[in-house]
TIVOLO-694066 format. One line per field, with one value per residue: residue number from 1; x, y, z of N, C-alpha, C in turn. Coordinates in nm, 4 decimals, decimal comma. Atoms other than C-alpha are relative to their C-alpha. Last residue first. Layout:
BEGIN
k: c(NUM	...)
n_x: c(X	...)
n_y: c(Y	...)
n_z: c(Z	...)
ca_x: c(X	...)
ca_y: c(Y	...)
ca_z: c(Z	...)
c_x: c(X	...)
c_y: c(Y	...)
c_z: c(Z	...)
***
This chain:
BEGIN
k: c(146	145	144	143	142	141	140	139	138	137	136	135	134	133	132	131	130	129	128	127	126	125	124	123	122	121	120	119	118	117	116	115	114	113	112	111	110	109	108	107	106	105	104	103	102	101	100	99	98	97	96	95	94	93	92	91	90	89	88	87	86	85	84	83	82	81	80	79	78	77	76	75	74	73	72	71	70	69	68	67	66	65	64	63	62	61	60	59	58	57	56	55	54	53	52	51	50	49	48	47	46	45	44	43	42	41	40	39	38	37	36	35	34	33	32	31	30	29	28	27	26	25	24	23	22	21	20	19	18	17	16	15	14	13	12	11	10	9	8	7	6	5	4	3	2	1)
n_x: c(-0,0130	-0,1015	0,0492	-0,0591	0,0659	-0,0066	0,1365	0,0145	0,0360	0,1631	0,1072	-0,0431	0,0337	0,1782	0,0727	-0,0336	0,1229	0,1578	0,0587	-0,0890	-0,0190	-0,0134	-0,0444	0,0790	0,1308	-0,0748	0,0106	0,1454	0,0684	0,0429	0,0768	-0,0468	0,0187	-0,0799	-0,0031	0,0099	-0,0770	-0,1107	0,0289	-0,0572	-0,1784	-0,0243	-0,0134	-0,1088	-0,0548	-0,1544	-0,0050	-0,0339	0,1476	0,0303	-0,0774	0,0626	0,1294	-0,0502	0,0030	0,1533	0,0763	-0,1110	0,1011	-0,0132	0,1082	0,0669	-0,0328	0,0099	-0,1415	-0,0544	0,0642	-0,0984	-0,1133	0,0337	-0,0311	-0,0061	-0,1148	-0,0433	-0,0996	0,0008	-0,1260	-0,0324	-0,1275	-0,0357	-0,0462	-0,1287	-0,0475	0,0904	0,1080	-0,0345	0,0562	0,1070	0,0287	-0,0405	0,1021	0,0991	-0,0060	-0,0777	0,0982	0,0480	-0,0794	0,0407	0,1392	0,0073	0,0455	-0,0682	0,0366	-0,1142	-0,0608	-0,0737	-0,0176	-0,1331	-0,0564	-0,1515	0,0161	-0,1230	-0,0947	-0,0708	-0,1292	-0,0876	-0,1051	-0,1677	-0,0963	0,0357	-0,1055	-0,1354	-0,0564	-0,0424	-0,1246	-0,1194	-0,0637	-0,0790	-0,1199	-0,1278	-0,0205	-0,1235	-0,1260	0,0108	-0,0735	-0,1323	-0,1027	-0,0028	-0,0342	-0,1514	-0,0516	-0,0356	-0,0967	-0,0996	-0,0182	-0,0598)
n_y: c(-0,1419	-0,0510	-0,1486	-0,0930	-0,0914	-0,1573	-0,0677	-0,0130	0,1091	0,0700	-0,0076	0,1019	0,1417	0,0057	0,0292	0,1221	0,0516	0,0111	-0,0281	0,0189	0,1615	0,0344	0,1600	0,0656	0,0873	0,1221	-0,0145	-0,0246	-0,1306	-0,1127	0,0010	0,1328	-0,0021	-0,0134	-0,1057	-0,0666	-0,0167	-0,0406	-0,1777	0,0093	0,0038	0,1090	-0,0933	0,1018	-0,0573	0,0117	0,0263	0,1660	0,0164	-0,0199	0,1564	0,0869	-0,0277	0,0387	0,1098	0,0857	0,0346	0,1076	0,0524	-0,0844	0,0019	-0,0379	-0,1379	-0,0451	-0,0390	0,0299	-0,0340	-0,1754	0,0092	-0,0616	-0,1490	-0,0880	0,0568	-0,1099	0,0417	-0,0974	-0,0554	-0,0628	-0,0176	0,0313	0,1326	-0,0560	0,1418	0,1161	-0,0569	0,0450	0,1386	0,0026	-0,0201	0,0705	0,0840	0,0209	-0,0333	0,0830	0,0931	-0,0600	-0,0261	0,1130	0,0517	-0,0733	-0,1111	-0,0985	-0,1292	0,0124	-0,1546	-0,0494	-0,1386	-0,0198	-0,1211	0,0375	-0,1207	-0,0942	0,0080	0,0876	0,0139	-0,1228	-0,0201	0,0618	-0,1204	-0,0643	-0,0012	0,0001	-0,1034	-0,0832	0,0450	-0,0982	-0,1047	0,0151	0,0316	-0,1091	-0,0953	0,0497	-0,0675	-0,0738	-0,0879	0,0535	-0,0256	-0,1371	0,0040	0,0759	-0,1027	-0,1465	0,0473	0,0422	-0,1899	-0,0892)
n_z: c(-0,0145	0,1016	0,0242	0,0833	0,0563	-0,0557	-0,0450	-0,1735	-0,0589	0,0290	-0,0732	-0,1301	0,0972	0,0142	-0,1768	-0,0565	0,0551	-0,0232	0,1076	0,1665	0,0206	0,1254	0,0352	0,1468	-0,0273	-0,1211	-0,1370	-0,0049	0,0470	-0,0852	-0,1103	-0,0826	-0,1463	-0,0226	-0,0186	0,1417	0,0910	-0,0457	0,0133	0,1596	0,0214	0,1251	0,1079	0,0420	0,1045	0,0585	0,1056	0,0326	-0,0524	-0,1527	-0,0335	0,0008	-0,1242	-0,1565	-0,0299	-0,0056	-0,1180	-0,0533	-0,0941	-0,1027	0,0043	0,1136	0,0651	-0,0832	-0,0369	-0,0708	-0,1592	-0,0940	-0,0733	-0,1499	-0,0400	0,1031	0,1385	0,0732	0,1238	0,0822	0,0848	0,0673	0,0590	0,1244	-0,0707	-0,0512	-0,0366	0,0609	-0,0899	-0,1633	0,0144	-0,0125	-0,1372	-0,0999	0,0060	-0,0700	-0,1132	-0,0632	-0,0027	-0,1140	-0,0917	-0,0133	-0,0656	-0,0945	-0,0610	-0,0180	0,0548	0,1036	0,0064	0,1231	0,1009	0,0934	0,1156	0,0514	0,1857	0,0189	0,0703	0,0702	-0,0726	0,0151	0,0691	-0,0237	-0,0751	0,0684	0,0650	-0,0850	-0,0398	0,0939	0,0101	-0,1129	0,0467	0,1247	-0,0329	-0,0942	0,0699	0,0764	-0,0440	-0,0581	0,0798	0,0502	-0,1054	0,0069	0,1119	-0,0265	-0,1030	0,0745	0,0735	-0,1106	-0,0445	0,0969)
ca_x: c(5,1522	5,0434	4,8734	4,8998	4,7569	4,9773	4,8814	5,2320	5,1871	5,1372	5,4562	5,7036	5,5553	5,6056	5,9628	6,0873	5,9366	6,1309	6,4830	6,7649	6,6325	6,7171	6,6275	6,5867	6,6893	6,9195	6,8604	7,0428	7,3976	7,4817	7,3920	7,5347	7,3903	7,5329	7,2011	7,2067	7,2746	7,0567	6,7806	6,9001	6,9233	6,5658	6,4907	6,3034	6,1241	5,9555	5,6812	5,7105	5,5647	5,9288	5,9954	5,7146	5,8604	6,1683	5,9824	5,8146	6,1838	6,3759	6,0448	6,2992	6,4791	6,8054	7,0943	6,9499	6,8593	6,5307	6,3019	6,5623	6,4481	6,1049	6,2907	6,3005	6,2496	6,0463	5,8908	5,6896	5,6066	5,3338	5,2514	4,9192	4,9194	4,8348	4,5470	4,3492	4,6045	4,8745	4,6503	4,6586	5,0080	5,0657	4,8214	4,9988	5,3310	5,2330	5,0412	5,3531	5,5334	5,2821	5,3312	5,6668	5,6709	5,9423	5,7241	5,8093	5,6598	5,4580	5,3172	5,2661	5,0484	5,0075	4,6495	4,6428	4,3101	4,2593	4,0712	3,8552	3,8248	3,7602	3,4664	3,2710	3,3041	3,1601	2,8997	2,8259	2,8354	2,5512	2,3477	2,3482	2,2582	1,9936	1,8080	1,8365	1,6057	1,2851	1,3970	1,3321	1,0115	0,8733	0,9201	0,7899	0,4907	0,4984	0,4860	0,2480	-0,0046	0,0566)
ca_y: c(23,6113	23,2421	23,1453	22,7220	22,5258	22,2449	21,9057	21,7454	21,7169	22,0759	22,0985	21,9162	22,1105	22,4355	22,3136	22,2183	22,5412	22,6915	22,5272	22,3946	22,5498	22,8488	22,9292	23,2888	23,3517	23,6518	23,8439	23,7489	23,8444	23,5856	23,3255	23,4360	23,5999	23,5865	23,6193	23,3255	23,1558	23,2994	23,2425	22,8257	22,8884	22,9823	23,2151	23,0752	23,2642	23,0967	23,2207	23,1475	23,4855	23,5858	23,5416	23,7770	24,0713	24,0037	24,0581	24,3260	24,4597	24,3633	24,5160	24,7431	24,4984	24,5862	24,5528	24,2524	24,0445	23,9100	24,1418	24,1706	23,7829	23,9030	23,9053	23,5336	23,3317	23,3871	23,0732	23,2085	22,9671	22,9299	22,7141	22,7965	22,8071	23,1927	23,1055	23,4327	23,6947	23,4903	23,5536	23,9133	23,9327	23,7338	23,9513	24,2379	24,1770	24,0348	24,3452	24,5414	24,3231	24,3640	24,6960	24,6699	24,4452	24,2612	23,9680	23,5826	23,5327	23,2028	23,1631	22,8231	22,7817	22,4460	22,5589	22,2455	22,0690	21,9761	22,2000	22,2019	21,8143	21,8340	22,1006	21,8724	21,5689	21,7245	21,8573	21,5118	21,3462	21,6453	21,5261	21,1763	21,2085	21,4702	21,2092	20,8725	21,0371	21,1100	20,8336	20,5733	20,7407	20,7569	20,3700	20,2836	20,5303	20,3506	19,9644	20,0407	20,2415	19,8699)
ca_z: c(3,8202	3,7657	4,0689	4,1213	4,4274	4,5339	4,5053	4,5041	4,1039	4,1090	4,3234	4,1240	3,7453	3,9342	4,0788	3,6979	3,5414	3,7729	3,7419	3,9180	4,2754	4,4778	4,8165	4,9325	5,3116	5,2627	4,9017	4,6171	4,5264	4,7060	4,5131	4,2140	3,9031	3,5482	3,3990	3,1897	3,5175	3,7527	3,4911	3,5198	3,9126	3,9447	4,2704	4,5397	4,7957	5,0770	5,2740	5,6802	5,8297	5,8926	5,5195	5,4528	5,6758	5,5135	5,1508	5,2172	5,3579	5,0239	4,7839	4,5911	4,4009	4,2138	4,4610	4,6841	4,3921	4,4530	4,2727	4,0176	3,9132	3,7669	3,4191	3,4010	3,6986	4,0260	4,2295	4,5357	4,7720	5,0417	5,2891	5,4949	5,8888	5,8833	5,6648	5,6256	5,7315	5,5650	5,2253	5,2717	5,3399	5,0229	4,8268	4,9469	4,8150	4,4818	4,4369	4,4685	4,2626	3,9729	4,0083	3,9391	3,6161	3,5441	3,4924	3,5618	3,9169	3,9482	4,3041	4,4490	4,7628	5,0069	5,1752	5,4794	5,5617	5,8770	6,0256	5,7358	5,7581	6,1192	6,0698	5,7845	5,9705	6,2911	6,0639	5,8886	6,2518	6,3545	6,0611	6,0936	6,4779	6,4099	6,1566	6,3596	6,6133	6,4225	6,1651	6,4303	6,5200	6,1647	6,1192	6,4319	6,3604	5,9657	6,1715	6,3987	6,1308	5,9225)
c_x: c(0,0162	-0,0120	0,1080	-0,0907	0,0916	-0,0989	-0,0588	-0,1217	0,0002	0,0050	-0,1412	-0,1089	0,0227	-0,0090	-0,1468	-0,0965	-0,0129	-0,0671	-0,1457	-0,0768	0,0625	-0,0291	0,0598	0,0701	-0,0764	-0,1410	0,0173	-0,0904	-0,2234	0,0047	-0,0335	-0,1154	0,0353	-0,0217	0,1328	0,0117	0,0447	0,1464	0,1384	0,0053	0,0237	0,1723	0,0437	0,0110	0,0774	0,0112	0,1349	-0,0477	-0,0171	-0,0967	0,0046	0,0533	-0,0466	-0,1122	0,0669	0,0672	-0,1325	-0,0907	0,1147	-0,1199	-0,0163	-0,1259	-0,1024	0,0497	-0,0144	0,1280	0,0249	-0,0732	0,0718	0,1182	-0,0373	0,0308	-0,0266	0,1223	0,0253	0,1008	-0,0066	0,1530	0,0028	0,1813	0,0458	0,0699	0,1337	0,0420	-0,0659	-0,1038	0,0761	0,0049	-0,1356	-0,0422	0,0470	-0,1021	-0,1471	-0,0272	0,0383	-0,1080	-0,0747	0,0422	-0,0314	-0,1117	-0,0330	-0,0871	0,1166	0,0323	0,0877	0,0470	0,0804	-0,0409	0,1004	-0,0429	0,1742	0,0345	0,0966	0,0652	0,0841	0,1115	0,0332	0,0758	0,1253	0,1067	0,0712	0,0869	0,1452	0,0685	0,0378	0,0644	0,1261	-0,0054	0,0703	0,1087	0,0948	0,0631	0,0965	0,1760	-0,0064	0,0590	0,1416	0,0517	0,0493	0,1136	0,1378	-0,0146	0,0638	0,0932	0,1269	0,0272)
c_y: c(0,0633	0,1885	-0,0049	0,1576	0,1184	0,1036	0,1307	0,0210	-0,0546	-0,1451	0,0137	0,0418	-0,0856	-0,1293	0,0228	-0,0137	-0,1862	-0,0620	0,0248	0,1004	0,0027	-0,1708	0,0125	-0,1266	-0,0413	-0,0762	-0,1148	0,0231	-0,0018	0,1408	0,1123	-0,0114	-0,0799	0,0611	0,0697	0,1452	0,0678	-0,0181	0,1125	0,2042	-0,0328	-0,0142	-0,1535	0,0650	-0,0640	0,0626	-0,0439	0,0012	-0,1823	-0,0995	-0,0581	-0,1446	-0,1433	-0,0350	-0,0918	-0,1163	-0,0313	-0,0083	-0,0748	-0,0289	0,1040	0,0031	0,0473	0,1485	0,1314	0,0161	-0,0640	-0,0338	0,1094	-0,0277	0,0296	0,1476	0,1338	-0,0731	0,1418	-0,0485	0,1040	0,0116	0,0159	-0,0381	-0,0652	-0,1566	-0,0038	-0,1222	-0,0842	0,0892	-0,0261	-0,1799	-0,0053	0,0239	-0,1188	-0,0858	-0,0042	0,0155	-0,1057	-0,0715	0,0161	-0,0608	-0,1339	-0,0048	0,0460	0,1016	0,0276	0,1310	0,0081	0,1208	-0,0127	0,1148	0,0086	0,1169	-0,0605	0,0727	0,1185	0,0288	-0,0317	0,0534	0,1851	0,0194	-0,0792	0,1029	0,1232	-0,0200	-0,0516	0,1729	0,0589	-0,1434	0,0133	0,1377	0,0079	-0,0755	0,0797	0,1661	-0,0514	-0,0078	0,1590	0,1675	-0,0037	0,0189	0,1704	0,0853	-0,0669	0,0512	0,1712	0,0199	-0,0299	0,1377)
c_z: c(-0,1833	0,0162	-0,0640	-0,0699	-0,0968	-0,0783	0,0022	0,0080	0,0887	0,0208	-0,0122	0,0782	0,1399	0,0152	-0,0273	0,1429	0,0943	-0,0195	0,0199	-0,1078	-0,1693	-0,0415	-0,1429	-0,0337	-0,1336	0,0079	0,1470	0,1398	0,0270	-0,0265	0,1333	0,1553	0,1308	0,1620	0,0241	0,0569	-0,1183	-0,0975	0,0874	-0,0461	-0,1347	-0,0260	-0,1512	-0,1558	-0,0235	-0,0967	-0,0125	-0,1592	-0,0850	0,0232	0,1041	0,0265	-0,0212	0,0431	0,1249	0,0004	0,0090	0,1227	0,0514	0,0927	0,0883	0,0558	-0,1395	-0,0766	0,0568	0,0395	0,1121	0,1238	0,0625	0,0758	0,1713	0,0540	-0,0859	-0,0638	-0,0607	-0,0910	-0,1036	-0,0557	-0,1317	-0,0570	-0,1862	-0,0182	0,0630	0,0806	0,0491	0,1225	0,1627	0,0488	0,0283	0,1482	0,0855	-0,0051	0,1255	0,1515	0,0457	0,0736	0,0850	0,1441	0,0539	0,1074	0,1746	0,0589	0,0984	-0,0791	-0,1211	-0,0340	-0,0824	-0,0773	-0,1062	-0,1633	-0,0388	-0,1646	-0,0024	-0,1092	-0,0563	0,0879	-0,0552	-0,1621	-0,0021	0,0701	-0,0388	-0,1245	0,0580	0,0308	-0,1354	-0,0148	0,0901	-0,0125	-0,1410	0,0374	0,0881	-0,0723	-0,0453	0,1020	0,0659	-0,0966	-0,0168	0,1771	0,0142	-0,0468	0,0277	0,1880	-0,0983	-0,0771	0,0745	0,0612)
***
Protein backbone atom coordinates (compact mmCIF):
# COMPACT_ATOMS: atom_id res chain seq x y z
CA UNK A 1 0.00 0.00 0.00
CA UNK A 2 3.03 2.85 1.10
CA UNK A 3 4.53 1.48 -2.56
CA UNK A 4 1.70 2.00 -4.32
CA UNK A 5 0.69 5.93 -2.68
CA UNK A 6 4.89 6.91 -3.17
CA UNK A 7 4.33 5.60 -6.84
CA UNK A 8 1.31 7.37 -6.89
CA UNK A 9 2.81 10.68 -5.41
CA UNK A 10 5.84 10.45 -7.71
CA UNK A 11 3.91 10.21 -10.89
CA UNK A 12 1.91 13.27 -9.94
CA UNK A 13 5.27 14.98 -8.80
CA UNK A 14 6.23 15.15 -12.48
CA UNK A 15 2.94 14.88 -14.37
CA UNK A 16 1.92 18.20 -12.51
CA UNK A 17 4.58 20.85 -14.12
CA UNK A 18 4.02 19.29 -17.51
CA UNK A 19 0.11 19.94 -17.35
CA UNK A 20 0.68 23.21 -16.19
CA UNK A 21 3.33 24.55 -18.50
CA UNK A 22 1.02 22.99 -21.71
CA UNK A 23 -1.98 25.07 -20.10
CA UNK A 24 0.39 28.23 -20.21
CA UNK A 25 1.66 27.57 -23.62
CA UNK A 26 -2.06 27.18 -24.51
CA UNK A 27 -2.99 30.15 -22.76
CA UNK A 28 -0.13 32.48 -24.64
CA UNK A 29 -0.94 31.01 -28.27
CA UNK A 30 -4.54 31.65 -27.90
CA UNK A 31 -3.84 35.36 -26.93
CA UNK A 32 -1.56 35.64 -29.72
CA UNK A 33 -3.91 34.50 -31.70
CA UNK A 34 -6.77 36.05 -30.99
CA UNK A 35 -7.80 39.00 -33.25
CA UNK A 36 -9.91 42.41 -31.50
CA UNK A 37 -12.52 42.93 -34.63
CA UNK A 38 -14.08 46.56 -33.29
CA UNK A 39 -17.39 48.23 -34.27
CA UNK A 40 -18.02 51.78 -33.29
CA UNK A 41 -21.58 53.23 -33.45
CA UNK A 42 -21.47 57.04 -34.19
CA UNK A 43 -25.02 58.62 -34.40
CA UNK A 44 -24.53 61.97 -32.26
CA UNK A 45 -23.77 65.36 -33.49
CA UNK A 46 -22.06 65.96 -30.66
CA UNK A 47 -18.44 67.48 -30.85
CA UNK A 48 -17.02 66.40 -27.91
CA UNK A 49 -18.08 63.23 -28.37
CA UNK A 50 -15.97 63.28 -31.60
CA UNK A 51 -13.10 64.31 -29.87
CA UNK A 52 -13.24 61.44 -27.54
CA UNK A 53 -13.99 59.20 -30.36
CA UNK A 54 -10.69 60.31 -31.75
CA UNK A 55 -8.60 59.46 -28.92
CA UNK A 56 -10.08 56.39 -27.84
CA UNK A 57 -9.28 54.94 -31.28
CA UNK A 58 -5.66 56.05 -31.03
CA UNK A 59 -5.63 54.73 -27.72
CA UNK A 60 -6.95 51.47 -28.61
CA UNK A 61 -4.36 51.13 -31.80
CA UNK A 62 -1.71 51.77 -29.19
CA UNK A 63 -2.84 48.62 -27.37
CA UNK A 64 -3.70 46.26 -30.27
CA UNK A 65 -2.01 47.73 -33.24
CA UNK A 66 -3.10 44.48 -35.20
CA UNK A 67 -6.85 45.03 -34.13
CA UNK A 68 -9.69 45.80 -36.82
CA UNK A 69 -11.66 48.49 -36.22
CA UNK A 70 -14.69 50.25 -37.83
CA UNK A 71 -16.49 53.15 -37.19
CA UNK A 72 -20.15 53.13 -38.57
CA UNK A 73 -21.61 56.91 -38.46
CA UNK A 74 -25.27 57.66 -39.56
CA UNK A 75 -27.68 60.19 -38.57
CA UNK A 76 -26.56 63.54 -37.40
CA UNK A 77 -22.89 62.28 -36.69
CA UNK A 78 -22.52 62.17 -40.59
CA UNK A 79 -20.81 65.97 -40.74
CA UNK A 80 -17.92 64.36 -39.17
CA UNK A 81 -17.27 62.75 -42.47
CA UNK A 82 -18.20 65.26 -44.88
CA UNK A 83 -15.10 67.02 -45.89
CA UNK A 84 -16.76 70.67 -45.66
CA UNK A 85 -18.42 70.34 -42.24
CA UNK A 86 -16.19 68.06 -40.06
CA UNK A 87 -13.40 69.35 -38.21
CA UNK A 88 -11.62 66.03 -37.13
CA UNK A 89 -10.42 65.43 -41.28
CA UNK A 90 -6.62 65.07 -40.18
CA UNK A 91 -7.52 62.75 -36.83
CA UNK A 92 -9.16 61.00 -38.99
CA UNK A 93 -6.26 60.57 -41.86
CA UNK A 94 -3.91 59.82 -39.31
CA UNK A 95 -6.45 56.96 -38.26
CA UNK A 96 -6.99 55.70 -41.72
CA UNK A 97 -3.22 55.25 -42.02
CA UNK A 98 -3.30 53.13 -38.84
CA UNK A 99 -5.87 50.79 -40.78
CA UNK A 100 -9.46 52.02 -39.15
CA UNK A 101 -12.21 52.19 -41.47
CA UNK A 102 -14.80 54.80 -41.70
CA UNK A 103 -18.07 54.12 -43.19
CA UNK A 104 -20.65 56.52 -43.71
CA UNK A 105 -24.47 55.18 -44.19
CA UNK A 106 -25.75 55.66 -47.64
CA UNK A 107 -29.58 55.64 -46.52
CA UNK A 108 -28.56 59.09 -44.08
CA UNK A 109 -26.52 60.17 -47.15
CA UNK A 110 -29.55 60.02 -48.91
CA UNK A 111 -32.09 61.87 -46.86
CA UNK A 112 -29.36 64.21 -46.50
CA UNK A 113 -28.72 64.85 -50.04
CA UNK A 114 -25.04 63.88 -49.69
CA UNK A 115 -22.81 62.39 -52.38
CA UNK A 116 -19.96 60.37 -52.26
CA UNK A 117 -17.67 62.76 -52.82
CA UNK A 118 -18.55 65.13 -50.77
CA UNK A 119 -17.19 62.84 -48.08
CA UNK A 120 -13.88 62.59 -46.93
CA UNK A 121 -11.07 60.44 -49.07
CA UNK A 122 -10.88 56.78 -48.03
CA UNK A 123 -14.41 56.46 -46.22
CA UNK A 124 -16.49 53.49 -47.36
CA UNK A 125 -20.08 53.63 -47.47
CA UNK A 126 -22.56 50.91 -47.05
CA UNK A 127 -26.61 50.54 -47.72
CA UNK A 128 -27.35 51.04 -44.26
CA UNK A 129 -25.92 51.23 -40.64
CA UNK A 130 -28.08 49.54 -38.68
CA UNK A 131 -27.72 46.85 -41.47
CA UNK A 132 -23.62 46.66 -41.12
CA UNK A 133 -23.94 46.73 -37.09
CA UNK A 134 -26.43 43.88 -37.09
CA UNK A 135 -23.64 42.00 -40.10
CA UNK A 136 -20.79 42.46 -37.85
CA UNK A 137 -22.21 41.46 -34.42
CA UNK A 138 -23.26 38.35 -35.95
CA UNK A 139 -19.50 38.12 -37.40
CA UNK A 140 -18.35 38.33 -33.72
CA UNK A 141 -17.44 41.75 -33.64
CA UNK A 142 -17.28 43.71 -30.48
CA UNK A 143 -19.98 46.53 -30.32
CA UNK A 144 -19.37 50.41 -28.64
CA UNK A 145 -22.35 52.41 -29.04
CA UNK A 146 -21.14 56.10 -29.06
Amino acid sequence: MKLKLILLLVFFAFAAPATFAQVKQKTAKTEKLKQHRILYDVSAADTALHSGLMRQLNNLKKTWPEAQVEVVVYGKALNLLVTENTTKATAIKDLQAKGIVFAACENTMRARKITKEQLLPNVITVPMAVGEIITKQEEGWSYIKL
